[in-house]
N, C-alpha and C positions, 0 to 999 in steps of 0.2 A: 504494500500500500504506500502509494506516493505522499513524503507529508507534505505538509499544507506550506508554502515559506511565508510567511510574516514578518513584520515590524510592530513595533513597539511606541506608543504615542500615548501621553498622560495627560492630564487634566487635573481639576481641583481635588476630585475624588479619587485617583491614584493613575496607572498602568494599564494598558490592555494591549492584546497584541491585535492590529489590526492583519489584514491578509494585503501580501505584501503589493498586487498591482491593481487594488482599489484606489481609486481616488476621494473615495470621502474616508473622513478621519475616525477620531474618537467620540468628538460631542452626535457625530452620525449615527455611529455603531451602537451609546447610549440611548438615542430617540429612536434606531428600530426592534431597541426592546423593551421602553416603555411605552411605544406605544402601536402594539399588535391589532388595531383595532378592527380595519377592514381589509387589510393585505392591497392593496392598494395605494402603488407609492405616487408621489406629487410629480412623476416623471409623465402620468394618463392624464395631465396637462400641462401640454407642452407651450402654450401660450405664455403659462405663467413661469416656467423655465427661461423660456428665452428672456421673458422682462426682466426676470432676476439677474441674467447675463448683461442685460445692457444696464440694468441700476450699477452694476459692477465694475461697468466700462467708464461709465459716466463719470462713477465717485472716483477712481483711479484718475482718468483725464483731468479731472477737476483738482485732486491735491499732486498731482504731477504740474499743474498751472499755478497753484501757491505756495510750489517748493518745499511741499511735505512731504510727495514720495520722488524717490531717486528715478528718473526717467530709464536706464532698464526694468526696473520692475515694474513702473506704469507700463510699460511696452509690453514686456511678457503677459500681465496680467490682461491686456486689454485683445493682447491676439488668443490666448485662452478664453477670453470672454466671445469672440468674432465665431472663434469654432464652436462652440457653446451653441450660440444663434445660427451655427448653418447646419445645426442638428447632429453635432458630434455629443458623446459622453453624456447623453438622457438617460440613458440609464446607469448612472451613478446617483441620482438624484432618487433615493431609496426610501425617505422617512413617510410613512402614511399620511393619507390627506387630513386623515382628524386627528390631531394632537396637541397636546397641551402647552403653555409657556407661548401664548401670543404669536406663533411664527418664529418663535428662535429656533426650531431645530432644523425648520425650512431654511434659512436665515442661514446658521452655521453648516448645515450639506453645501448649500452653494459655495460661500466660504473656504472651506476644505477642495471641493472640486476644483475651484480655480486656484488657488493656492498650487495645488500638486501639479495641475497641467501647466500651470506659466515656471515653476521648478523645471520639471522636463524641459521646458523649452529654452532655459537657462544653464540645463545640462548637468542638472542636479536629481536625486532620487526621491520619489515621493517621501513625504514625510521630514524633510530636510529644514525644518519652520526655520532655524536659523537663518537660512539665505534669502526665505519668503515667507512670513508666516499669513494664518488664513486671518486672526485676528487684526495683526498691527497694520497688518500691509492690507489687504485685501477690504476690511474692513474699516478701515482709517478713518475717522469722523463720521462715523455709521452705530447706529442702533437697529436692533430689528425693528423697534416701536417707527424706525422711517424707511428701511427699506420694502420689510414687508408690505405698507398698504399703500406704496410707493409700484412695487414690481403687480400686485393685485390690481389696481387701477390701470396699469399700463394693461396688461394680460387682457381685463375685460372688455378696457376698449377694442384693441385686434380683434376679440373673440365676434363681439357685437358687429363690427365689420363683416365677418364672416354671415351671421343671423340677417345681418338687411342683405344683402346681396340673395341669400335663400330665400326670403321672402316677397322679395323682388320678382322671383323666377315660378316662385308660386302664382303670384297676384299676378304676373303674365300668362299662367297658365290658365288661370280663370276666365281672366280678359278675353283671352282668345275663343273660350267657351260662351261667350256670353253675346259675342258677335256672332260665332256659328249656329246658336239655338234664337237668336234676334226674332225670326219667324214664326218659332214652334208656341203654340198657343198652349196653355195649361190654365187650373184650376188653381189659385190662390189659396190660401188656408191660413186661419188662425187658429188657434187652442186647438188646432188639430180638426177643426172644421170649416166646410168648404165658405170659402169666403166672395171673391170676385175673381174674372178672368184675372192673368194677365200674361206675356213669355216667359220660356224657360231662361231668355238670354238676360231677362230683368232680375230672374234669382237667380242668374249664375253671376251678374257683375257684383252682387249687392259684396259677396265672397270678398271680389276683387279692391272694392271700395273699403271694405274693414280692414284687407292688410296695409292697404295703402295707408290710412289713418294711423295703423298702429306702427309703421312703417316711419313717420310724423316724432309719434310720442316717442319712439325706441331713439331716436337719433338725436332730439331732445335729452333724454335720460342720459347718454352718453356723453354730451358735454359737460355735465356735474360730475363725471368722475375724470374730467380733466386736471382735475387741480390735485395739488400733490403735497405731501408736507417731508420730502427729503431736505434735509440740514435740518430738523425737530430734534435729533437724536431720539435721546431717551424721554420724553416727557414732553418735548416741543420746543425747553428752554435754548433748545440749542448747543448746550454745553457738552467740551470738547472739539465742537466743530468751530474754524478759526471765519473770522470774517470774510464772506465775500465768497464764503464755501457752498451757502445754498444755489445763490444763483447760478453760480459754474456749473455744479453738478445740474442744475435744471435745465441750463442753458445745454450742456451736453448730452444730455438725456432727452431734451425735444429734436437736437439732431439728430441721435442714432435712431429713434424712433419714427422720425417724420412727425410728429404730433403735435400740436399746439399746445404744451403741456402750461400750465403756472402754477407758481409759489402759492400755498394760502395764506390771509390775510394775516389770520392768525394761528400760528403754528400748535399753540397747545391745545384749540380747539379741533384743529386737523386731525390729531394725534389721537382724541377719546372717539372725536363722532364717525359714525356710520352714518350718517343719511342719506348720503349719495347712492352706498351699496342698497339702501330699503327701498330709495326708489327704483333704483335699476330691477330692481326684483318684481314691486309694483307694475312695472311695464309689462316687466317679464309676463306676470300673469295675468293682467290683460290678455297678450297675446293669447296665451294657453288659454284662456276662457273660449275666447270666439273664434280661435283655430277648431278646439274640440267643438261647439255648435257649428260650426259649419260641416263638418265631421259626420254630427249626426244626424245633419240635415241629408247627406250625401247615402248612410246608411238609411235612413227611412224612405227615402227617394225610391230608392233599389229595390224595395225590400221585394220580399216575394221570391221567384220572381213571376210566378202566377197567384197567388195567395196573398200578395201585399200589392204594396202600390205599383209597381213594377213602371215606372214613369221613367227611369232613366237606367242605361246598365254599366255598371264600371265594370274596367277591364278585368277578365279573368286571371288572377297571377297562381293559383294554387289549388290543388282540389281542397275540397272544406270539412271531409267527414271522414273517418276511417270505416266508418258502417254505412253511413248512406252513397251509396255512388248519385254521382252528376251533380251533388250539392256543394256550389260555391258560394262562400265568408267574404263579406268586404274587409278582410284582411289589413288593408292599408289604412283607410280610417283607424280600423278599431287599434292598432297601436299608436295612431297619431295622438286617439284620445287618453291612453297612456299614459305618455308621455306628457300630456297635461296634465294631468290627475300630476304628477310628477312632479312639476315644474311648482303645482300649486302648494303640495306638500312642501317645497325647498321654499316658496317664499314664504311661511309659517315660521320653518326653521331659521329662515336667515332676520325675521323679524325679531324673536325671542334671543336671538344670538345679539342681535344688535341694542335691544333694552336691556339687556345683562352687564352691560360694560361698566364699570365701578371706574369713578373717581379721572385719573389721567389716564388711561390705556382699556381698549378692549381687549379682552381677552381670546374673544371667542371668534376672531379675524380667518383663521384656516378653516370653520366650517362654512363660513360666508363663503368665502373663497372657492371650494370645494362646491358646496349649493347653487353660485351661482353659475359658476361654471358646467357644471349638470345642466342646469337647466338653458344657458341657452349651445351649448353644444349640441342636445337632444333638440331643439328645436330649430336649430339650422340643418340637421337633417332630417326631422320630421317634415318641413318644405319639403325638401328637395327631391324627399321619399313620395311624400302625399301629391307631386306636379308630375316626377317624372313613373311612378309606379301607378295612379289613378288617374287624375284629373285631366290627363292628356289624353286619354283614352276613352273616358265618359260617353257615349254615344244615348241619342232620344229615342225613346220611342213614342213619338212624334202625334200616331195614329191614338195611342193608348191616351194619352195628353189630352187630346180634341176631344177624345169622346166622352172624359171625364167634365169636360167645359159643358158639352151640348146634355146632358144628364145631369149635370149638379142643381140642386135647387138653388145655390149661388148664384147663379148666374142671373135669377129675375131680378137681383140690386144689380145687374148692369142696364137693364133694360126698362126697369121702374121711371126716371126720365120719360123714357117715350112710349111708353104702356100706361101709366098712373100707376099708385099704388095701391088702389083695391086691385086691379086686374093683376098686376103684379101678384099678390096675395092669393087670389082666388088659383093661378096657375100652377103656385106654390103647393098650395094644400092639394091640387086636383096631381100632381107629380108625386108627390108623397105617398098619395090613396092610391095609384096605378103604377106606379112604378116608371109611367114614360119620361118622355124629355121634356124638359123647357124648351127650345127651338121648337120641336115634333108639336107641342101642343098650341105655342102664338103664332105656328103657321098656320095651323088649324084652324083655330077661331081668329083668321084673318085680322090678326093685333096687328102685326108687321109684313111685309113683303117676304117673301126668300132673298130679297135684293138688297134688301135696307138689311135684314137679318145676317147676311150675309157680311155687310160693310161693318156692323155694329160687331163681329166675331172678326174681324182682319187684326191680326196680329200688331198692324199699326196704329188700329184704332183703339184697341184693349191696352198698346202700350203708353197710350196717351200721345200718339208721336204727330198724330192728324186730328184736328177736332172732328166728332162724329156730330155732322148737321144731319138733320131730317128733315126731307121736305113734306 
């Protein structure tokens, strides 16, 4: 049996031998054994990796400009940070997403990580803190209490980028469907009963219209987690960090990002609140709310698909039964609805997280972090699943639509204007008692023409698109 080769790396609380070609250290090796929780290291977001890479590039460029780090080591340190962000060493980034101590142990992995690789790169052996350490150097005018919700805000913003572009590609998917069904005449509904005409293309944009809205509020919510409180250090006061060190580092930190990052006004309020994260969450479930209703709309639509409404069919992706042959699940909804249900659960969590915070510091920043990242991860491909696995594929049944119009007793509130509303009534109750149509019976007793009847059912005229005159 081969043994293991190792090093040796201490701390306050003694010795341990790390295994010798990891790149995270000691204070690493202690947080993934306090904290086993979900097996799930912070490496399954790689958003908030790479921002901890460039918080790291940043703060090095920054005390490398006020002559606090010796310019190889800012060097080294800042092309380990470069490789970092073009998705080298993610998995040395080991500590679980939910863990305790604010993001110090998130905080100290990266640390450690970039510590050993900018050593390598200086031609030294992991572990060798005298030539590099992950604290003095790497860390230099830094507190977790600023880098963490410093690299969390950077991470969310990226991530949200990614969520409107998905949402985007949904609500065009919609759009497209709302033009193609522009024609097709159907049967309105409230509380589930029939209501007045109106197109399938009129409820397929309304879809398109609520992403777009929420599309709005998402990109709003994201400018509040622009602002940032690195140079806070520990508490906000700033101490240990030397003058002129936050704006460097911010200033360096909105170039490697590209982002329009700023200071906040006040540093020790930056430093306790979350509001920014509640709101983003608040968005967040927005969205999941009326993604799922739309969702369900799409499943009752379907249903059937001779037994239910059978009005529209999404595409087939999977058989649906292991006992029933020929039966297909709309599959695709039913996990988008999921995924909300999901999303609503994590802004719960991230709200209770974010009223728990005592005094100067929240504590409870890495399950935000972790929540909201869930949730809009699961939802930028929830889009992209629900546009390009359904909704692109949604086909009418067009016939089935019409005949629900020409048979609903809704339909004499379309026709009450140019009937009156006893005749209107009378035709109601005489439909109800016989089972016929509304059309079948006011052509009947000669209320309306087949001609005007006709104009008053045109897809254009039920969409409001042409005033319906009567002569």
């Amino acid at each position: 049996m081969t043994a293991v080769v190792t090093r040796s790396e201490h701390d306050l609380l003694g010795e341990r031998d790390i295994p010798a070609d990891a790149y995270w250290g000691i204070h690493c090796l202690r947080a993934t054994e306090n904290f086993p929780i979900t097996g799930t290291p912070i490496s399954a977001h790689p958003h908030l990796i790479d921002a901890l890479a460039a918080v790291k590039e940043a703060t090095a460029l920054a005390n490398e400009e006020l002559g606090l780090l010796a310019p190889e080591k800012a060097a080294a340190i800042v092309a380990a940070c470069r490789e970092i962000r073009d998705g080298r060493l993610h998995d040395q980034f080991v500590v679980d997403v939910i863990q305790g101590g604010a993001g110090t142990s998130t905080n100290m992995n990266a640390n450690e990580v970039v510590a050993n690789r900018a050593l390598e790169l200086l031609g030294y052996a992991k572990g060798e803190y005298g030539h590099l350490h992950p604290n003095e150097d790497v860390n230099l005018g830094q507190s977790t209490n600023d880098v963490y919700p410093t690299a969390v805000k950077v991470a969310t913003v990226f991530a949200v980028h990614g969520l409107l572009k998905a949402m985007a590609t949904l609500q065009d998917s919609f759009g497209r469907k709302a033009v193609e069904f522009r024609d097709v005449l159907k049967m309105g509904r409230t509380q589930l009963q029939d209501a007045v005409p109106m197109t399938l293309g009129q409820e397929f944009s309304t879809y398109a219209v609520m992403l777009g809205e929420d599309r709005s509020r998402l990109a709003e919510a994201a400018e509040l987690v622009h602002e940032i409180n690195l140079g806070a250090t520990a508490i906000g006061t700033g101490l240990n960090a030397p003058a002129g060190y936050a704006e460097s580092a911010r200033r360096h930190l909105a170039e490697i990002t590209g982002l329009p990052l700023v200071t906040a006004a006040n540093l020790v309020e930056a430093t306790q609140d979350c509001g920014a994260f509640v709101q983003m969450s608040g968005v967040l479930k927005r969205i999941a709310v009326k993604l799922s209703k739309s969702c369900n709309d799409l499943r009752l639509l379907s249903s059937g698909p001779r037994a239910g409404l059978g009005e529209i069919n999404l595409p087939p992706v999977q058989a649906g039964s292991s006992i029933m042959p020929g039966k297909v699940n709309p599959v695709i909804p039913e996990v988008v609805n999921q995924v909300a249900f999901e999303v609503i659960g994590n802004d719960v969590t991230i709200t209770m997280a974010a009223e728990a915070g005592q005094l100067q510091l929240n504590a409870f920043e890495p399950i935000i972090l972790h929540s909201l990242s869930e949730s809009i991860t699961h939802l930028r491909t929830a889009c992209l699943t629900l546009a390009e696995r359904c909704v692109d594929g949604i086909t009418a049944n067009a016939e089935v639509l019409r005949a629900n119009v020409e048979n609903s007793i809704g339909l004499v509130t379309a026709l009450n204007p140019h009937i009156g509303y006893t005749a209107a009534t009378d035709i109601a109750k005489e439909a109800l008692v016989t089972g016929r149509g509304v059309a079948e019976l006011v052509q009947e007793k000669g209320l309306l023409s087949a001609e005007t009847l006709a104009y008053l059912l045109h897809p254009e005229t039920v969409a409001g698109s042409r005033q319906a005159l009567i002569q």
